[in-house]
TORMIBA-539255 format. One line per 8 residues: number of its first residue (from 0); for each residue x, y, z of N, C-alpha, C. Coordinates in Angstrom, 1 decimal. Layout:
REM TORMIBA-539255
NUM = X:Y:Z:X:Y:Z:X:Y:Z ~ ...
REM end
This chain:
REM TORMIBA-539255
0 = -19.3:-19.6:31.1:-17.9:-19.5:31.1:-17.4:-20.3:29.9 ~ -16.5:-19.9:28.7:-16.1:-20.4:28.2:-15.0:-21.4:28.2 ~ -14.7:-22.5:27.5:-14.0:-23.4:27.7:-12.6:-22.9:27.8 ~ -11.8:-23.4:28.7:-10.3:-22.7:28.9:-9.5:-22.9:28.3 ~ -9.3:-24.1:27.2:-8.5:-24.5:26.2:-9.0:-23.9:24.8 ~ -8.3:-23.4:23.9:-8.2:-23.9:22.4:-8.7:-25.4:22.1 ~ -9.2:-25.7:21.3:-9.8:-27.2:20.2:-8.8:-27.9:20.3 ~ -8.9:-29.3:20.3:-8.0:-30.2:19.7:-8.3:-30.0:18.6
8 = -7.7:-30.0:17.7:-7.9:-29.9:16.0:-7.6:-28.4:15.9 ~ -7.0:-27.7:16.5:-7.0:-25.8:16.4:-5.4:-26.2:15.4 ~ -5.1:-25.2:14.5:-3.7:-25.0:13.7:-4.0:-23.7:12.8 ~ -2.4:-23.3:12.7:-2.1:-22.5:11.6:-2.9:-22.3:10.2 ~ -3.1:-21.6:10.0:-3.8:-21.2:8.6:-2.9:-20.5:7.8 ~ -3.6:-19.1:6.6:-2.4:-18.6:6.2:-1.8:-18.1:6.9 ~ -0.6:-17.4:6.5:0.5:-16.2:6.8:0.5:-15.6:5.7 ~ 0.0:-14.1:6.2:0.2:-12.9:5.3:1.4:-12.0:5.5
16 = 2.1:-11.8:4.2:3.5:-10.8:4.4:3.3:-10.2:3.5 ~ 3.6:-9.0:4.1:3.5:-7.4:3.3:5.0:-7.3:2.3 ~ 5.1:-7.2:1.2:6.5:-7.3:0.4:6.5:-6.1:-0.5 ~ 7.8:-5.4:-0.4:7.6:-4.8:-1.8:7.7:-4.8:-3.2 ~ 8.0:-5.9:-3.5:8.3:-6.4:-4.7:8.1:-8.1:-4.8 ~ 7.1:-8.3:-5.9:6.5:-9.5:-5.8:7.4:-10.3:-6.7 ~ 7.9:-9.4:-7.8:8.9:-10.6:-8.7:10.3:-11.2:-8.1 ~ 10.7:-10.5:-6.6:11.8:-11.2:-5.9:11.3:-12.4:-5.4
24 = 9.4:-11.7:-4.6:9.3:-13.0:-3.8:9.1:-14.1:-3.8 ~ 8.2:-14.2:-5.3:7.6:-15.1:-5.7:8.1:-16.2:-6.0 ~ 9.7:-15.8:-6.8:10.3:-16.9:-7.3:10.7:-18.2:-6.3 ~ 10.8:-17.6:-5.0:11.7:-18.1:-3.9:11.0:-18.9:-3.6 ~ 9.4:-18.2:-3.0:8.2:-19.4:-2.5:7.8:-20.6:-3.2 ~ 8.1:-19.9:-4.7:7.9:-21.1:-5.7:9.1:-22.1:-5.7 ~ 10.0:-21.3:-6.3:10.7:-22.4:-6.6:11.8:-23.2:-5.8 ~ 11.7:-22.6:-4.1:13.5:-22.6:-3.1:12.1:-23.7:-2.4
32 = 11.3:-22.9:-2.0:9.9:-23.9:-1.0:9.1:-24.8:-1.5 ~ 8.9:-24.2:-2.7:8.5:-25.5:-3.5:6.6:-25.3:-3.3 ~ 6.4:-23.9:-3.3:4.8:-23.6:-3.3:4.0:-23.3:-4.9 ~ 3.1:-24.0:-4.8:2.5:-23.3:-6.6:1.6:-21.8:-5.9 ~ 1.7:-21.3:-6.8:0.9:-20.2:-7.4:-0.3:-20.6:-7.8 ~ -1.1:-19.8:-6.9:-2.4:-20.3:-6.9:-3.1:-19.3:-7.0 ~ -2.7:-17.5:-7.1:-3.4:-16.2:-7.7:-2.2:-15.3:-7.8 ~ -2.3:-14.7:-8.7:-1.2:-13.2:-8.9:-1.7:-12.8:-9.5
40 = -2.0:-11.2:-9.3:-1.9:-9.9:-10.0:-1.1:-8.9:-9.3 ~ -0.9:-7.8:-9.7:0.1:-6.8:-9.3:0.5:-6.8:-8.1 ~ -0.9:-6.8:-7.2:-0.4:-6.3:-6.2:-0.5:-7.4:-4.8 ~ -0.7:-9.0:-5.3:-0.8:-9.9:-4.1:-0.6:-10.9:-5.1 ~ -0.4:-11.7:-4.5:0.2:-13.1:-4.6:-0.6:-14.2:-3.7 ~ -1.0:-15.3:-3.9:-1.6:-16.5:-3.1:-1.0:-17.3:-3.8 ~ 0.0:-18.6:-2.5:0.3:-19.4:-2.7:0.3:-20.7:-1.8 ~ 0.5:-21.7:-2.7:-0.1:-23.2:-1.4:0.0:-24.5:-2.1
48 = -0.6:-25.1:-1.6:-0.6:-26.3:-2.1:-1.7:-26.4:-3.5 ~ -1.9:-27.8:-4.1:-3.7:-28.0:-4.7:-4.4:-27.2:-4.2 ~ -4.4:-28.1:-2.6:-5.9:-27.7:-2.2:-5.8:-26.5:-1.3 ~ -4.6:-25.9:-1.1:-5.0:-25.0:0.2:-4.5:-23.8:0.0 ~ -4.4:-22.5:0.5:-3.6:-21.6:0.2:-2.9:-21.1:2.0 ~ -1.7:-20.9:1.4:-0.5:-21.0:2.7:-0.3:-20.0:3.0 ~ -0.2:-18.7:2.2:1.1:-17.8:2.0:0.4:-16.6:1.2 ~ -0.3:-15.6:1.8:-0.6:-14.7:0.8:0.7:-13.4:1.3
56 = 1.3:-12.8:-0.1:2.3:-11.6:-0.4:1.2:-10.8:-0.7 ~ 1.3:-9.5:-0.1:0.6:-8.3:-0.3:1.4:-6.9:-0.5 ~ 1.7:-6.3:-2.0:2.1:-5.1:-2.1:2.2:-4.2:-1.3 ~ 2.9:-3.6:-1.0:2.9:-2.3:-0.6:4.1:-1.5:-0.6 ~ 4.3:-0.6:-2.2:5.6:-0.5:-2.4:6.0:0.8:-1.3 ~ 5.2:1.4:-0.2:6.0:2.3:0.3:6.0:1.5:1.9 ~ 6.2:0.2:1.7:6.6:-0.1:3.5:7.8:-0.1:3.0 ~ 8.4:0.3:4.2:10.0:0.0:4.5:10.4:-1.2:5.5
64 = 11.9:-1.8:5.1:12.1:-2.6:6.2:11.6:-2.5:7.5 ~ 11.5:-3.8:7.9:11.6:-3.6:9.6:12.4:-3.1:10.5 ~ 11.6:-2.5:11.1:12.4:-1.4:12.3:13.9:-2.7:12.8 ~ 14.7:-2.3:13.4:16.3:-3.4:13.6:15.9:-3.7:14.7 ~ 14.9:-3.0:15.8:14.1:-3.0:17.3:13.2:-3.7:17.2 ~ 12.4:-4.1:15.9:10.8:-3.7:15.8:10.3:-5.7:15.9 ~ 9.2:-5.5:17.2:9.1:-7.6:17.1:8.3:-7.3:15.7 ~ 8.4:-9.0:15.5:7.7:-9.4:14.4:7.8:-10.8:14.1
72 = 8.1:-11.1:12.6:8.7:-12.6:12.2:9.7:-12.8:12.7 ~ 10.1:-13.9:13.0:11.0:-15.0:13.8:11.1:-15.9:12.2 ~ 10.3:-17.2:12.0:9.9:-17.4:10.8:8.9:-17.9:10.5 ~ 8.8:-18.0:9.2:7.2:-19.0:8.8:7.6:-20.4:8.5 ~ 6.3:-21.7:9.3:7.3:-22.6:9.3:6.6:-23.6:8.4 ~ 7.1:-24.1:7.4:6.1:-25.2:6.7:6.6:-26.4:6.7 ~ 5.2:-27.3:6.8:5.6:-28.5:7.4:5.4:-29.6:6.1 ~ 6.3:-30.2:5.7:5.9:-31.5:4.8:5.9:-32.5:5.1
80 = 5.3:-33.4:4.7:4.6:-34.7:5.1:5.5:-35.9:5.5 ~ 7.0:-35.8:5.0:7.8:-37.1:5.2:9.2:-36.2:5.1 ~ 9.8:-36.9:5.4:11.6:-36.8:5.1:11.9:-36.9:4.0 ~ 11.6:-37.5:3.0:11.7:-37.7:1.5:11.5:-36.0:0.9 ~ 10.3:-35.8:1.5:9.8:-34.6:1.0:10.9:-33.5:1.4 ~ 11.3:-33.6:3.2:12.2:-32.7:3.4:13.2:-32.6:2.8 ~ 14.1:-34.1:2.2:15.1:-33.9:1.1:14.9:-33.1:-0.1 ~ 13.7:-33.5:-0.8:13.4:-32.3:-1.5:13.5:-31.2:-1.5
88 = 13.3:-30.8:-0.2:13.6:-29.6:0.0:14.9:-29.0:-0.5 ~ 15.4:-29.3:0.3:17.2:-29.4:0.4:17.8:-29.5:-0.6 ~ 17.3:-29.8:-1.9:17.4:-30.5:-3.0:17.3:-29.3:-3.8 ~ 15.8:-28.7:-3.7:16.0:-27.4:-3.8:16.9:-26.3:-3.9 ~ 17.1:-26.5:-2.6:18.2:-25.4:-2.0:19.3:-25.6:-2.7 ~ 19.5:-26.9:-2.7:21.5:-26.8:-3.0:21.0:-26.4:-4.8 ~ 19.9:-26.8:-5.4:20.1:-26.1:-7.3:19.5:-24.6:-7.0 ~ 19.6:-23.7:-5.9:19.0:-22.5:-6.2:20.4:-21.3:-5.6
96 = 19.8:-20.3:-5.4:21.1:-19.3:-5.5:20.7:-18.9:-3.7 ~ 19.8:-19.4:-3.0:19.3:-19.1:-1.6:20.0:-20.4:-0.5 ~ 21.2:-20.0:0.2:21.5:-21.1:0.8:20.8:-20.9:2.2 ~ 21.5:-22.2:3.1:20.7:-22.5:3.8:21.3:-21.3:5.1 ~ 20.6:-20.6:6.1:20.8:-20.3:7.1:20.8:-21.0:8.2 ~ 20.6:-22.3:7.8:20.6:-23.4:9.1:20.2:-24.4:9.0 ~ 20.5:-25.4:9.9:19.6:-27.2:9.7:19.7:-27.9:10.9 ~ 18.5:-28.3:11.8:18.6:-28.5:12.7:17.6:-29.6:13.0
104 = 18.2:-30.2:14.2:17.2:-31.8:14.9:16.9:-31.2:16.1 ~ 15.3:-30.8:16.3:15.2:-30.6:17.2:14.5:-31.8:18.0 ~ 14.7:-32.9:18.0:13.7:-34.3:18.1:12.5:-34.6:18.5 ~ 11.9:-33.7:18.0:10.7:-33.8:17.6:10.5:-33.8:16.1 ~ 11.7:-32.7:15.6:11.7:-32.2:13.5:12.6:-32.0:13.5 ~ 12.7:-32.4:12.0:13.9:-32.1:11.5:13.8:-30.5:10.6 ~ 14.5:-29.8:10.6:14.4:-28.3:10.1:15.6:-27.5:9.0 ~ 15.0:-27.2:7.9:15.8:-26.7:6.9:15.4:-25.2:7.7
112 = 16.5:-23.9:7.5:16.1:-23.1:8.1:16.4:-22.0:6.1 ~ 16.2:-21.2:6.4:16.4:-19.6:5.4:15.8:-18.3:5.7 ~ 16.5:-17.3:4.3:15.6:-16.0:4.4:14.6:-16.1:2.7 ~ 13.6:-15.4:2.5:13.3:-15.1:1.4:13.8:-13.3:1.1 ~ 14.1:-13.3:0.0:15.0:-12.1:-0.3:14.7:-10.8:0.3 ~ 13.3:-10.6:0.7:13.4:-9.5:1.7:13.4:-9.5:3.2 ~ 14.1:-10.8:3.6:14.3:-10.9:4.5:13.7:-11.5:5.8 ~ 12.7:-12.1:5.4:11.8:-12.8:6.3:12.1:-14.5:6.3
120 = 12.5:-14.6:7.9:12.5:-15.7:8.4:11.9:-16.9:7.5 ~ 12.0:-18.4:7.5:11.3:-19.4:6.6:12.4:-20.7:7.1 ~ 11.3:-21.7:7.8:11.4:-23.1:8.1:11.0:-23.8:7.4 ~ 11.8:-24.9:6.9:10.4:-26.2:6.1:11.5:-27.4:6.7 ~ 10.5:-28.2:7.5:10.3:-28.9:8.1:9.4:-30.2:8.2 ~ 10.0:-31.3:8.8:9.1:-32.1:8.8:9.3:-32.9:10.7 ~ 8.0:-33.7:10.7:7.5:-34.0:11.9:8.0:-35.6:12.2 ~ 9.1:-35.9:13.6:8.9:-37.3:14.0:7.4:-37.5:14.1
128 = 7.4:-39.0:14.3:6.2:-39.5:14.5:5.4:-38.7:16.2 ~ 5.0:-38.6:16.3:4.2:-38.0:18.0:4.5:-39.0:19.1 ~ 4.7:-40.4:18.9:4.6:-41.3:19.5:6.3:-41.1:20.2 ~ 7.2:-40.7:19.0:8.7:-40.5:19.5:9.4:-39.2:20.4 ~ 7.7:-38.5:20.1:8.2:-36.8:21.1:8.8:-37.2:22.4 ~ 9.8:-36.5:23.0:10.1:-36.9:24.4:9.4:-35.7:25.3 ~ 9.5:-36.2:26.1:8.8:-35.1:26.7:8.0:-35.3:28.2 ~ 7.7:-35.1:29.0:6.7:-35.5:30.4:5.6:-34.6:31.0
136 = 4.5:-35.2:31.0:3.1:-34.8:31.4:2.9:-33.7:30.4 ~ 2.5:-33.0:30.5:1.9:-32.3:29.6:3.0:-31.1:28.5 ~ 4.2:-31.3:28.8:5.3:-30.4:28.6:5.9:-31.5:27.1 ~ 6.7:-30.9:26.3:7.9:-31.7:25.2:8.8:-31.3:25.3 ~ 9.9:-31.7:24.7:11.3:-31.7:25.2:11.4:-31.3:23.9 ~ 12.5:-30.2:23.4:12.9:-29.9:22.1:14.4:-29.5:22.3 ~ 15.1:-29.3:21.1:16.6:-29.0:21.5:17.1:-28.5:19.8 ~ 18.0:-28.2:19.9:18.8:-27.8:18.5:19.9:-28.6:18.6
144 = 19.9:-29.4:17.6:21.5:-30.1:17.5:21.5:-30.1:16.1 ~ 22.9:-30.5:15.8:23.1:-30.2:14.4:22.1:-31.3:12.9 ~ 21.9:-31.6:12.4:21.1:-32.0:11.4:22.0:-33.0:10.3 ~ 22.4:-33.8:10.1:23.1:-34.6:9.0:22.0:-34.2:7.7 ~ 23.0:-33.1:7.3:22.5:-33.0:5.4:22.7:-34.1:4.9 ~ 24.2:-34.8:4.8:24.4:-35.6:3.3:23.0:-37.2:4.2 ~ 22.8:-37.5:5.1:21.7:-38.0:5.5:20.6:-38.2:4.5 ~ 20.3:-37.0:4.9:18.9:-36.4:4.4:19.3:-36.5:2.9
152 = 19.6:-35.9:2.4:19.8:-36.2:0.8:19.6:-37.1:0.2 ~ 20.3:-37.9:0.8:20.2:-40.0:0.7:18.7:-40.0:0.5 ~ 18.1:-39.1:1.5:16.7:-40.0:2.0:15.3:-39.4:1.2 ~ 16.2:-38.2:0.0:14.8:-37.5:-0.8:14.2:-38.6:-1.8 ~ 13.0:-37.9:-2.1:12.2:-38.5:-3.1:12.4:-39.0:-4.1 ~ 13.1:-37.9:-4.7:13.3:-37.0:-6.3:14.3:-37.8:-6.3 ~ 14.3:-38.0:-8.0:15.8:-38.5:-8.5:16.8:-37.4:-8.5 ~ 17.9:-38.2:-9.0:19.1:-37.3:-9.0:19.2:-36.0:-9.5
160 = 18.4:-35.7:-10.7:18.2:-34.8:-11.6:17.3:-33.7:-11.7 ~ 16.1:-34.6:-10.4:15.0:-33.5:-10.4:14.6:-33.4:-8.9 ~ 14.9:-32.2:-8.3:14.5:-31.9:-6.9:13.0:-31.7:-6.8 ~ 12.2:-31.9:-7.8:10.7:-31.9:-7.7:10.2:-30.4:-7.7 ~ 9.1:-29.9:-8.4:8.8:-28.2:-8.4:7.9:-28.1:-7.4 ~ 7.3:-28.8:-6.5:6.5:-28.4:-5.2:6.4:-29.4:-4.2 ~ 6.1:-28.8:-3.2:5.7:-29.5:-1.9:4.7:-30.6:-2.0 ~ 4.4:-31.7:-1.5:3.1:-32.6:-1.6:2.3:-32.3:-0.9
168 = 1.2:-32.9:-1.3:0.1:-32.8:-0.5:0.2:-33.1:1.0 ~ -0.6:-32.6:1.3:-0.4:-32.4:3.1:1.1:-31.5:3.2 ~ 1.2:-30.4:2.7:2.3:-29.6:3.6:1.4:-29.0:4.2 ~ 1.5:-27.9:5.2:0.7:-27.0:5.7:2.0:-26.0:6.4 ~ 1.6:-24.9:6.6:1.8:-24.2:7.4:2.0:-24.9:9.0 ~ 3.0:-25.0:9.7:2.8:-26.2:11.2:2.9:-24.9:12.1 ~ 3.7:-24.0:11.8:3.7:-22.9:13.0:4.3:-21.6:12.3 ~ 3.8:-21.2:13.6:4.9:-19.4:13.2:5.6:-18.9:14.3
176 = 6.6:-18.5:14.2:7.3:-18.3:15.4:8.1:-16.6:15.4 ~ 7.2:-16.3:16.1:7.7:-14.8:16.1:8.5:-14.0:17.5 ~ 8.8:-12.8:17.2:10.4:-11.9:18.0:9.5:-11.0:18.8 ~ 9.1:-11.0:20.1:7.9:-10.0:21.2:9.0:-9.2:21.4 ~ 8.6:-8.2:22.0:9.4:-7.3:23.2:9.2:-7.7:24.5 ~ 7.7:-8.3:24.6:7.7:-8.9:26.4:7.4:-10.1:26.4 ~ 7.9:-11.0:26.9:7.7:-12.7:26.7:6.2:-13.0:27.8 ~ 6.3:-11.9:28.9:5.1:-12.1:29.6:3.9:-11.6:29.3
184 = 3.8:-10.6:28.5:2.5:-10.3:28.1:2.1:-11.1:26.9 ~ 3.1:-11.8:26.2:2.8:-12.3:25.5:2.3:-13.5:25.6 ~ 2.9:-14.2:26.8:2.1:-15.3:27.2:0.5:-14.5:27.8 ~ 0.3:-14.4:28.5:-1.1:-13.6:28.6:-1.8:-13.5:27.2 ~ -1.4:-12.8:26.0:-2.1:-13.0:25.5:-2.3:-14.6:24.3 ~ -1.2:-15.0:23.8:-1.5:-16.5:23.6:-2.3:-17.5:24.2 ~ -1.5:-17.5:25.4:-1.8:-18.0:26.5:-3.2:-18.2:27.2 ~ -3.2:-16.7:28.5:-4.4:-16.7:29.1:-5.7:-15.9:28.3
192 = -5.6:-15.5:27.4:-6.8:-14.8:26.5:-7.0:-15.5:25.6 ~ -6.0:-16.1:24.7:-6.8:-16.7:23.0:-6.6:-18.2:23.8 ~ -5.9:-18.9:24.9:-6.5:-20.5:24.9:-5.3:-21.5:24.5 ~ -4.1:-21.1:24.0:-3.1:-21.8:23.9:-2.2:-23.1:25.0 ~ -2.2:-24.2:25.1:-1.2:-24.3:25.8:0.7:-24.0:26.1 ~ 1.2:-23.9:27.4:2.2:-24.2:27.2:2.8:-25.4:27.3 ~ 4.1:-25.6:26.2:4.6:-26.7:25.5:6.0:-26.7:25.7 ~ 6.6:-25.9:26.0:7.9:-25.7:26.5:8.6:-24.3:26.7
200 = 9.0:-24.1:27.8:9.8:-22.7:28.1:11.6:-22.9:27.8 ~ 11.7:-22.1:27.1:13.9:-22.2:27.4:14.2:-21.0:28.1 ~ 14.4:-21.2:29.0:15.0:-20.5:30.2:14.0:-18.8:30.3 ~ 14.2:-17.9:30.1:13.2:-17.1:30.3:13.2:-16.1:29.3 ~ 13.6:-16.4:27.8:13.5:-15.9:27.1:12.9:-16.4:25.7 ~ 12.2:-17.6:25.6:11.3:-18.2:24.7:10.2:-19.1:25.5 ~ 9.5:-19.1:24.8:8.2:-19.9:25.1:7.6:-20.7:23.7 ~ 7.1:-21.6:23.8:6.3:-22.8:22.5:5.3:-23.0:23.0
208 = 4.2:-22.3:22.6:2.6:-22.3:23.0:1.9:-23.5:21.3 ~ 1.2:-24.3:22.1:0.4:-25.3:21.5:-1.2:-25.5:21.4 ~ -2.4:-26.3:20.6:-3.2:-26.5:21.2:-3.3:-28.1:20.6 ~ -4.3:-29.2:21.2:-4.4:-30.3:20.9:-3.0:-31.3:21.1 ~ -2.4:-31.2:21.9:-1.0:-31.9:22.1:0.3:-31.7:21.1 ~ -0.1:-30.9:20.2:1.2:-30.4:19.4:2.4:-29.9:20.2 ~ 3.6:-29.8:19.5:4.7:-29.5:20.0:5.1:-28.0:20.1 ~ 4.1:-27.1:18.8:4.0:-25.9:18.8:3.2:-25.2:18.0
216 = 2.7:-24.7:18.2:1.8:-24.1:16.7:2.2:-22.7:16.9 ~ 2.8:-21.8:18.1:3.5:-20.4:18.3:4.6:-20.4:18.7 ~ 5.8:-19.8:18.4:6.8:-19.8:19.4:7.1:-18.4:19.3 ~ 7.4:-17.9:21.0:7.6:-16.7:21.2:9.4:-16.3:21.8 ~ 9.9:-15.2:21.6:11.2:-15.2:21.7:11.8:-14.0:22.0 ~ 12.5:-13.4:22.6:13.3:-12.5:23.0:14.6:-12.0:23.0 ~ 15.1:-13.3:22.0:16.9:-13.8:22.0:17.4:-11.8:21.6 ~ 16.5:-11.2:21.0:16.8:-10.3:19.8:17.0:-9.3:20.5
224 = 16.3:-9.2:21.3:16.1:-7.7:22.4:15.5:-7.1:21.5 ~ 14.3:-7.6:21.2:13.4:-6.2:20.2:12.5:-5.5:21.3 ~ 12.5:-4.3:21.2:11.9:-3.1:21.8:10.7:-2.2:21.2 ~ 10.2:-2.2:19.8:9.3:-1.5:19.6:8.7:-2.6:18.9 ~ 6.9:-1.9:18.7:6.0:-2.5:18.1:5.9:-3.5:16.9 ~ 5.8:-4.1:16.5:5.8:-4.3:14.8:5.8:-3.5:13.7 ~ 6.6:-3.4:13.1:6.2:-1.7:11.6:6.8:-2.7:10.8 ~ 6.7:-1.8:8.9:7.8:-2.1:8.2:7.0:-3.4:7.6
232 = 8.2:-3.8:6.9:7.7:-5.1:5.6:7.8:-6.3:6.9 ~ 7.3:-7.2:6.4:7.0:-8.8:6.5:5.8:-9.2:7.2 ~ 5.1:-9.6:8.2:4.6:-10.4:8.8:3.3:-9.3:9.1 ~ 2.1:-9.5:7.9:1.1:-8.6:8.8:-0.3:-9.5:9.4 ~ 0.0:-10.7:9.0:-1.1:-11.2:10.2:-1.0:-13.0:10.1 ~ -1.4:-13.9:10.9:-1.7:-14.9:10.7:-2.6:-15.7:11.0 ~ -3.2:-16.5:10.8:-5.0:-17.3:10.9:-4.6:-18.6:11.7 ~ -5.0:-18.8:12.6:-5.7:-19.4:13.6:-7.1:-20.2:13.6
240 = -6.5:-21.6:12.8:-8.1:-22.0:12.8:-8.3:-23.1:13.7 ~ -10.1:-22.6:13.9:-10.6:-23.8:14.8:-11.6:-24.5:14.6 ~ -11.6:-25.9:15.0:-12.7:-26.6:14.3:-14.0:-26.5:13.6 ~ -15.0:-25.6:14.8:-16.0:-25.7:14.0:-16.7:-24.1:14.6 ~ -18.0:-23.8:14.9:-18.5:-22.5:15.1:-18.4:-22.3:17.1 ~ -18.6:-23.7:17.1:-19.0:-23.8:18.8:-17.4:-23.4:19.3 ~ -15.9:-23.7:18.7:-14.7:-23.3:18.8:-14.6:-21.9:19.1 ~ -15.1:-21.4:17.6:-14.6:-20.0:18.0:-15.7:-19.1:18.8
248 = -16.8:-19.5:19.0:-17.7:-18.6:20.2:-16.8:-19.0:21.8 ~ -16.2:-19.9:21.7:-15.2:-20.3:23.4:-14.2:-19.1:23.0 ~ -13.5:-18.7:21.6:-12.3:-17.8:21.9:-12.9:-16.2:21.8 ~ -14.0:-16.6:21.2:-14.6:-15.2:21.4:-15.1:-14.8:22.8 ~ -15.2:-15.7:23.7:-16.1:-15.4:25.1:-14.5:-15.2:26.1 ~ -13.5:-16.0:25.7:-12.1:-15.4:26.4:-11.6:-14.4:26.3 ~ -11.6:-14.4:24.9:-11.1:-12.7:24.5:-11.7:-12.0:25.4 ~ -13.3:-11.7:25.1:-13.6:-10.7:26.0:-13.9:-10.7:27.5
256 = -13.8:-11.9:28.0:-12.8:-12.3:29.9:-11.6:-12.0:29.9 ~ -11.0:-11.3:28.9:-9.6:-11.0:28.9:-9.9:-9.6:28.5 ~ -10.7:-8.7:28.2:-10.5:-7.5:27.6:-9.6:-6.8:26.8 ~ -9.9:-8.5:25.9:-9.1:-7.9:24.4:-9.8:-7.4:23.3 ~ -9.6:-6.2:23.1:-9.9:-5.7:21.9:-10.3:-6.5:20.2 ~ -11.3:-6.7:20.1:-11.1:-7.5:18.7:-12.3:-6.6:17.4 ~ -11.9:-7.4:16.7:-13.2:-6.9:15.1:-14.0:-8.3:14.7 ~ -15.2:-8.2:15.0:-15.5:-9.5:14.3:-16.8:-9.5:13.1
264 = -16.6:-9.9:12.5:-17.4:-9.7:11.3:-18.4:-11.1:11.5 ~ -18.4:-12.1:12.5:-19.8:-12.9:12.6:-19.1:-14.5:11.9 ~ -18.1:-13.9:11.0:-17.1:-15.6:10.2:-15.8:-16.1:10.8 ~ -15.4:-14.6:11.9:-14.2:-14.4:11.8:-13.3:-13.9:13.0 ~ -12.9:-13.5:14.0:-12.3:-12.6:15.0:-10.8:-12.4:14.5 ~ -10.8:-10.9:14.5:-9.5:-10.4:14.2:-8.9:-9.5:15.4 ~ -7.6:-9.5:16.0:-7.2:-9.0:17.2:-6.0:-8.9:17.0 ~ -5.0:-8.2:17.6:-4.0:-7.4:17.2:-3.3:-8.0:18.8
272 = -1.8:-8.7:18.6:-1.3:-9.4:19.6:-0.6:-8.3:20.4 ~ -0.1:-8.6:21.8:0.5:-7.3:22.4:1.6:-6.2:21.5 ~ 1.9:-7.1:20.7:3.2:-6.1:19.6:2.7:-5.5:18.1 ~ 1.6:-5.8:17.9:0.5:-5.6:16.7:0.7:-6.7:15.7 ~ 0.7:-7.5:16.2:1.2:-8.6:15.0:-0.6:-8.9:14.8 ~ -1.2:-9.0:13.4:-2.5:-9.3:13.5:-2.7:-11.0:13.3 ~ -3.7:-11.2:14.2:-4.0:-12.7:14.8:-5.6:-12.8:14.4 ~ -5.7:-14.0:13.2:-7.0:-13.9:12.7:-7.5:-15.3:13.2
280 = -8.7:-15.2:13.8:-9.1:-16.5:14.4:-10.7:-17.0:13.3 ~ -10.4:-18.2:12.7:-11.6:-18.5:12.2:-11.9:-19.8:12.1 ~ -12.9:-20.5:10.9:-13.0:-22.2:11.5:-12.6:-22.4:10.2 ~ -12.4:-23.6:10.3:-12.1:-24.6:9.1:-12.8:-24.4:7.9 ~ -14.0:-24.1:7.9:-14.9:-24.0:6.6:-14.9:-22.4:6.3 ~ -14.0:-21.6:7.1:-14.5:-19.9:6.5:-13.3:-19.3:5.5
REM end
């Protein structure tokens, strides 16, 4: 029987988004998020930190938008290492032509929210300490309240003059939070098939699935009333990694006590979520 939990040490990898045009997107992840470019040719894009890659853009000049029904991205959420850094952000934003779609304390993070020009959801964010989460027994307490910008400003890095051109080390990818059509099959499959915990429900139309005591590494949502499958531009898959080999043989032996469908190439499990959103599970070193 395989272990019932996901890894402590399980998190976000990349996020791949299908775009049609890489000279809109690029500028934004670079220069609004503050990611380097770390490969471009025509038709993809990889971008990240130094050491890591966050964010691959992949061509495809005949997708069309997303269906106005269709689940998918909610947003992509990246996490930086301090408040300083989050001011940066922000810092960003106010010298770019992309304002903010939002800013919020959820007390656990603090959250700059946006779109990138074709539309796709984007958080950057940073983490209270874990010790300050509120929260009881195995559940966190999260909330939206409003955010003090001129705050935050005060508390960036960068001098007056320079909002800094990238993220520091240690940002990562902290979660992704996407739009289902059924919030219960979708727990099932986060959930009872791939090993996730739950971390918090808001009333019966979102869920924040976790693994290793995090606050979220998925959040699922229904605010939208989406109705059909995933199609169209943005969000065509995201990576799931787990510590080591002995990790992912536990999500491979659930999956299939769950009779879920997957592809695995022996480095890697690839599986398609109840709405087609693709969910790539691999380890730290693949």
């Amino acid at each position: 029987m395989a272990r019932t939990r996901l890894s402590d040490g399980t998190r976000i990898g990349r996020v791949a988004l299908t775009v049609t045009d890489l000279d809109a997107v690029v500028p934004f992840y670079r220069d609004v998020v503050g990611l380097r470019v770390r490969e471009r040719d025509a038709d993809r894009a990889v971008l990240g930190t130094d050491g890591e890659d966050l964010l691959v853009l992949d061509v495809d000049p005949a997708a069309g938008p997303r269906p106005a029904d269709a689940a998918g991205l909610f947003h992509t959420a990246f996490r930086v290492p301090s408040r300083a850094a989050l001011g940066d952000a922000l810092a960003r934003v106010d010298a770019g032509d992309h304002g903010l779609t939002g800013a919020s304390d959820h007390l656990v993070s603090e959250a700059l929210y946006l779109r990138d020009p074709e539309g796709n959801g984007v958080e950057v964010y940073r983490d209270r300490p874990r010790e300050e989460w509120p929260g009881t027994g195995d559940r966190v307490e999260m909330d939206t309240l409003p955010l003090d910008l001129d705050a935050l400003r005060a508390d960036r890095a960068g001098d007056a003059d320079d909002p800094g051109d990238s993220v520091p080390a240690g940002t990562a990818v902290g979660h992704v939070h996407l739009e289902v059509t059924d919030l219960h099959a979708a727990e099932a499959f986060y959930v009872d098939a791939l090993g996730f915990d739950v971390r918090q429900r808001w009333d019966a139309d979102a869920l924040f699935v976790a693994a290793g005591g995090y606050h979220h590494h998925v959040g699922l949502n229904t605010w939208n009333r989406r109705g059909a499958r995933a199609s169209g531009r943005g969000l065509a898959e995201f990576e799931v990694l787990v510590p080591d080999g002995d990790a992912l043989e536990a999500v491979r032996e659930r999956l299939a006590e769950a009779g879920v469908t997957v592809t695995d190439d022996g480095e890697a499990v690839a599986v398609d979520d109840p709405d087609g959103i693709g969910v790539r599970i691999a380890t730290e070193s693949d």
